[in-house]
VEXDREN-2710 file (C-alpha; in Angstrom, 1 decimal):
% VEXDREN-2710
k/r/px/py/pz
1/UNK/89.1/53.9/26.8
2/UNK/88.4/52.0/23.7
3/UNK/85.1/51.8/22.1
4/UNK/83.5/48.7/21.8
5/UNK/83.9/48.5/18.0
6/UNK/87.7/49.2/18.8
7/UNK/87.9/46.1/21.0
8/UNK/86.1/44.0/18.3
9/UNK/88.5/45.2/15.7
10/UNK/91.4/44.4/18.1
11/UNK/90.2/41.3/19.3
12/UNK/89.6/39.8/15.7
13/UNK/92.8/41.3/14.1
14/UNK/94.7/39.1/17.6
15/UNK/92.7/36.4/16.2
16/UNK/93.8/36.6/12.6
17/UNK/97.6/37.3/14.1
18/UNK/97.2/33.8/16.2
19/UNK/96.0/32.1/13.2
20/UNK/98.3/33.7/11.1
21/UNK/101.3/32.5/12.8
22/UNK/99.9/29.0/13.4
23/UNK/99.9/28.8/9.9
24/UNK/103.0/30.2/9.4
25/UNK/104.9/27.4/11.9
26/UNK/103.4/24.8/10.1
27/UNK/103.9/26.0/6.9
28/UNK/107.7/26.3/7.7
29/UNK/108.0/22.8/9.2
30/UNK/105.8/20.9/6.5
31/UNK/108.0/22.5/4.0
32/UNK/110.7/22.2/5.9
33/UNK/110.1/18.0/6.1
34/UNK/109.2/18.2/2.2
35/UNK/112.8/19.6/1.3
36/UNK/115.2/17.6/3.4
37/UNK/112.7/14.4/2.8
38/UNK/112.3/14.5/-1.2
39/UNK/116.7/13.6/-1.4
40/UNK/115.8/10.6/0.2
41/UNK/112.6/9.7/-1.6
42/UNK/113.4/6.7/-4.3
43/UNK/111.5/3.6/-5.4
44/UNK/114.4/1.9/-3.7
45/UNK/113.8/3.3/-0.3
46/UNK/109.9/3.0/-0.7
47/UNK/110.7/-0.8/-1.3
48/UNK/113.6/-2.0/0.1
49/UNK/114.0/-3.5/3.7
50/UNK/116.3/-1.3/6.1
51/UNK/120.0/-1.9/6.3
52/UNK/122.7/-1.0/8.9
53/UNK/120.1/-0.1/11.9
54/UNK/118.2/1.5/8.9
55/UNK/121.1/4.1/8.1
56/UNK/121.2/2.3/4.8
57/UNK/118.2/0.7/2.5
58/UNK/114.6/1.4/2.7
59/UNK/111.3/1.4/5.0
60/UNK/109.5/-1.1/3.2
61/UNK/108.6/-3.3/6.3
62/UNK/108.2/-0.2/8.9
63/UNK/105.3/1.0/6.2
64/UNK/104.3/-2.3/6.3
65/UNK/104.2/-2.4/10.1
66/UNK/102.6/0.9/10.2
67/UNK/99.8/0.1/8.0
68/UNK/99.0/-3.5/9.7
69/UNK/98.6/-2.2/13.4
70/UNK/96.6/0.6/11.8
71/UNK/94.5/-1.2/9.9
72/UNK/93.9/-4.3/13.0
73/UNK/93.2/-1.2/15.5
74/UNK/90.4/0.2/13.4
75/UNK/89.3/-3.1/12.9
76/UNK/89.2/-3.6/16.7
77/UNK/87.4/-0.2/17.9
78/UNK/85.3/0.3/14.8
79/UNK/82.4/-2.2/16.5
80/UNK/82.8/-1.0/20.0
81/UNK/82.7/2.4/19.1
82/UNK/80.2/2.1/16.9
83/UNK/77.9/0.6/19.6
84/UNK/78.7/3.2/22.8
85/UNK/78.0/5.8/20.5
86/UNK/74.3/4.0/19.4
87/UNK/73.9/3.2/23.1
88/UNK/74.3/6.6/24.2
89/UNK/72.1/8.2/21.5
90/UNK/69.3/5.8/21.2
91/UNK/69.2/3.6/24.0
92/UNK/70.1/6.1/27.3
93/UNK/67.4/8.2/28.0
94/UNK/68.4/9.6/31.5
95/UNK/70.8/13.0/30.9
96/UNK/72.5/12.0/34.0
97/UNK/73.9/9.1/32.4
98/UNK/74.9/10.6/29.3
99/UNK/76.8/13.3/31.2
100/UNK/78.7/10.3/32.7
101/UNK/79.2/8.5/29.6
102/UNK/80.5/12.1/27.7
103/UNK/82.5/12.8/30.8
104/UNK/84.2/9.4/30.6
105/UNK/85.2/9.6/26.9
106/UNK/86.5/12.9/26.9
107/UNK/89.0/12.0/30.3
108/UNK/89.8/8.9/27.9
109/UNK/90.4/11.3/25.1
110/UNK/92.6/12.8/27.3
111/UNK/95.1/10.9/28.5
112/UNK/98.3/10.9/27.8
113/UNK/99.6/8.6/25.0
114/UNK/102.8/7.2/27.3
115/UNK/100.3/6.0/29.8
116/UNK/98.8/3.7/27.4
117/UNK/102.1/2.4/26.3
118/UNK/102.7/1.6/30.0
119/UNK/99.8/0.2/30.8
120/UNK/100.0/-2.3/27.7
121/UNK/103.5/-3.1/29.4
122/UNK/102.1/-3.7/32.7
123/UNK/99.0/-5.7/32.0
124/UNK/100.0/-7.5/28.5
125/UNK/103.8/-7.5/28.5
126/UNK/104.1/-8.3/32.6
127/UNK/101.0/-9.7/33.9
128/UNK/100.1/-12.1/30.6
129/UNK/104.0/-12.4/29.3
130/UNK/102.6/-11.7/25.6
131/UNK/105.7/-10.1/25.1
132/UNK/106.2/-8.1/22.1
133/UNK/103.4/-8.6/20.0
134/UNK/102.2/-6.1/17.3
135/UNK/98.4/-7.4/18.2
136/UNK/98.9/-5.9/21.8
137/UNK/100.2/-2.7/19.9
138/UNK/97.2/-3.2/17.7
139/UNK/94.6/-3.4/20.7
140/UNK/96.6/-0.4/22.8
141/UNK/96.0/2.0/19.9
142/UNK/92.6/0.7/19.2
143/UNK/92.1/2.0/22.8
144/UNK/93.4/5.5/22.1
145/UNK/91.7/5.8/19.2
146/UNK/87.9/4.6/20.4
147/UNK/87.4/8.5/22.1
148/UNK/87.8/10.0/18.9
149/UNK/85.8/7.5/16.7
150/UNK/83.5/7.5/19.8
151/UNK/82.5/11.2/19.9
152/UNK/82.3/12.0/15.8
153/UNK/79.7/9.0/15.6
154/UNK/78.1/10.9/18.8
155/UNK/77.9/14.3/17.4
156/UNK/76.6/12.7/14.5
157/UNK/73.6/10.7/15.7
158/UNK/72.8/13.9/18.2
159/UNK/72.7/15.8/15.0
160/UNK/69.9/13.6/13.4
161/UNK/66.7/15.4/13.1
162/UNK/64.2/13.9/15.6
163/UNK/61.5/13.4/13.0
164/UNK/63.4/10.8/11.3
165/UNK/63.5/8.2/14.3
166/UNK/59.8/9.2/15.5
167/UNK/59.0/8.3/12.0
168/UNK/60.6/5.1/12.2
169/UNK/58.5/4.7/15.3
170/UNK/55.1/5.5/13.7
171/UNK/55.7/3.6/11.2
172/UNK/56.0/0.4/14.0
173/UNK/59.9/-0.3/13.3
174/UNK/61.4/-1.6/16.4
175/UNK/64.2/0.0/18.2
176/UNK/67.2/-2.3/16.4
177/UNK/65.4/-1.7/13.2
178/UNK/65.1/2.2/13.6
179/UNK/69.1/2.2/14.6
180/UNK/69.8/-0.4/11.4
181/UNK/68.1/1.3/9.0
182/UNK/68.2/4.9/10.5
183/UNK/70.5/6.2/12.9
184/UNK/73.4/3.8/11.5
185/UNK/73.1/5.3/7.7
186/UNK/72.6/9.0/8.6
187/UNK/75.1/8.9/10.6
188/UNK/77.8/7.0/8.5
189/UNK/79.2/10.2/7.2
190/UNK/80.6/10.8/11.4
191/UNK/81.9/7.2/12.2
192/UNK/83.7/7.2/9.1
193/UNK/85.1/10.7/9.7
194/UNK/86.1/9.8/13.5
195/UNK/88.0/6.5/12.1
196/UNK/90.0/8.1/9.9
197/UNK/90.9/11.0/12.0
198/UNK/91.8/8.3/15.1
199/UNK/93.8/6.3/12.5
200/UNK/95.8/9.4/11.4
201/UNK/96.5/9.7/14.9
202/UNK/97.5/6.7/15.9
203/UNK/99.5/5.9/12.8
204/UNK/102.2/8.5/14.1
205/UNK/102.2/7.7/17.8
206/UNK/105.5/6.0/19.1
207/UNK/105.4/5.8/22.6
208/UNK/102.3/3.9/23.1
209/UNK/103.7/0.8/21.1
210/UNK/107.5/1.7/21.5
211/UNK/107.8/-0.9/24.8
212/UNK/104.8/-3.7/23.6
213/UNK/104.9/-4.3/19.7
214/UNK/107.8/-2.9/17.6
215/UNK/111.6/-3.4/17.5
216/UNK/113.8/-0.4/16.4
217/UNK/116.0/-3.3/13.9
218/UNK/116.1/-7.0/12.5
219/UNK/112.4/-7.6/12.3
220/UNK/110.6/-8.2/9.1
221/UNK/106.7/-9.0/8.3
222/UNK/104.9/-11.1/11.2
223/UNK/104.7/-14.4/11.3
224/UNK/102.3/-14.3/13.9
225/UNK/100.0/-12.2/16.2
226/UNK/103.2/-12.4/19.0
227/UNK/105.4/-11.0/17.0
228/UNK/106.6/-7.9/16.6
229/UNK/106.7/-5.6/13.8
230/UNK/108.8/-1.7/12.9
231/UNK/106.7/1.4/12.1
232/UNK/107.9/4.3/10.8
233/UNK/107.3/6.6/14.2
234/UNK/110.0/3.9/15.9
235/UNK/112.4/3.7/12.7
236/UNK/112.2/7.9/13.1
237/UNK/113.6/8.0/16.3
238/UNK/116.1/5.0/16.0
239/UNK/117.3/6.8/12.8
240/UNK/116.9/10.3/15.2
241/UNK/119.1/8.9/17.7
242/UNK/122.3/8.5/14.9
243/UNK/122.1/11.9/13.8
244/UNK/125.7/12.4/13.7
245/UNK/125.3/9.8/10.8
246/UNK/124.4/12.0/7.4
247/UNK/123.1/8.3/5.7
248/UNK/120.5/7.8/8.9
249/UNK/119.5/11.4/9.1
250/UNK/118.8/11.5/5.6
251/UNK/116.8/8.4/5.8
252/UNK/115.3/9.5/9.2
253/UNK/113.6/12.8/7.4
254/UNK/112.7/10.6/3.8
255/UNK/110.6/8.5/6.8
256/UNK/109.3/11.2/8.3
257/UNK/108.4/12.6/4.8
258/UNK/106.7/9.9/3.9
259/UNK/104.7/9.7/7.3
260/UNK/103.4/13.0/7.1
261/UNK/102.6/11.6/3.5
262/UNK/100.2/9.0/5.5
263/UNK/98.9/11.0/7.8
264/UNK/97.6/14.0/5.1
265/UNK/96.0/10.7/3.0
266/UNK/94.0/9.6/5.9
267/UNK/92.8/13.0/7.3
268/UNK/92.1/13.7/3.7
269/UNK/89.8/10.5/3.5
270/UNK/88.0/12.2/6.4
271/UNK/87.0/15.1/4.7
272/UNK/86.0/13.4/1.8
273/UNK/83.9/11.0/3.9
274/UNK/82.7/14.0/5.8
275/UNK/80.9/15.5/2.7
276/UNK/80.3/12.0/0.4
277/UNK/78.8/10.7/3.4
278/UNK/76.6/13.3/4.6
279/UNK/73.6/12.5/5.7
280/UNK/70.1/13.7/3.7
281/UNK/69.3/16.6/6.4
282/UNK/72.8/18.0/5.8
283/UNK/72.2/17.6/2.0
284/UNK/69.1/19.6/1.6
285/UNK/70.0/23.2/3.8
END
């Protein structure tokens, strides 16, 4: 039988093994994306529309497309979330409730991406005949991303002191002036963090907006909100899907290069707001 400082040493050396290799895959396939990616890099194909079904040219208007549907769904869930997460800090007093409300955003968080691609083709696409619209792609992702931006502004009012909004109390501030001047600054550092993070994920989703807001060729900016628009998830796998092509597959890992490039940006932004944003409690111990 093993002691119990043998099973400690065993179970954290498993632990360092798991992490090890976790590292190790990622390592491999980052590096892996950075090689057969930098060929493709150029000014040219950073700014130059796509040519020949994107085997030839650039990816100027799929970053383009990427970065408006990005920007218009953090646009969209940044108030809502905002707002559940001040309601369920400040304004729900019963744990019951708060149990429900935690329950709901986490079976939100997870759903599967594909079922809110089809459900933005059955209500928006089917039932209102918005056809392809990069707005409905916009809204669809706002959607997915409104658990995550949800539950960092969440674990970021819960982690305000107490003291600070029974101070606010004492010293007769209403409720909407403790959450405008108190809960909503301390806790900026979270929402922040959650938007960024939900905006790195949806940035690299496909099959949410595949069927309701992009087109895999001939599109170029919007002209307006029932338009659609190409992102560089779809232009990945229309370029993956002509990989007997060596133009398109080289074009198809310089775009998936420079994805990963946006992704590591914005979760980088998060960890910077995470510690430039911190609150004055978090500062001080």
């Amino acid at each position: 039988m093993f002691s119990r400082t043998m099973k400690d040493k065993l179970f954290t050396a498993a632990l360092r093994a798991a992490l090890g290799l976790c590292l190790a895959v990622l390592a491999v396939l980052i590096l892996a994306i950075i090689v057969a990616g930098a060929k493709a890099i150029s000014f040219e194909f950073l700014f130059s529309p796509a040519r020949d079904f994107g085997a030839s040219g650039g990816i100027i208007y799929q970053i383009t497309g990427t970065v408006l549907i990005g920007i218009t769904a953090s646009l969209l869930v940044l108030p809502f979330a905002t707002s559940l997460a001040i309601y369920r800090a400040d304004f729900v007093k019963s744990d019951r409730v708060k149990r429900m409300i935690d329950t709901s955003i986490y079976s939100l968080n997870g759903i599967p991406s594909i079922a809110y691609g089809l459900f933005g083709l059955i209500f928006f696409v089917n039932i209102l005949g918005t056809g392809l619209s990069w707005f409905v792609g916009a809204i669809i992702l706002a959607l997915m991303m409104l658990p995550t931006v949800t539950l960092c502004a969440v674990a970021a009012m819960k982690s305000l002191p107490r003291g600070y909004r029974e101070n606010g109390y004492a010293l007769g501030l209403s409720r909407k002036d403790v959450v405008i001047r108190i809960t909503l600054p301390q806790s900026l550092h979270g929402i922040v963090t959650g938007l960024m993070l939900g905006l790195a994920r949806a940035v690299g989703e496909t099959a949410p907006i595949m069927f309701i807001a992009t087109a895999f060729s001939g599109v170029t900016l919007p002209g307006s909100f029932r338009e659609p628009v190409s992102t560089l998830p779809t232009h990945i796998l229309a370029l993956a899907q002509q990989a007997t092509n060596p133009d398109a597959l080289a074009n198809a890992w310089g775009a998936s290069l420079t994805l990963v490039f946006l992704v590591f940006v914005l979760s980088a932004l998060a960890f910077i707001a995470r510690i430039r944003l911190s609150p004055l409690s978090e500062r001080h111990t």
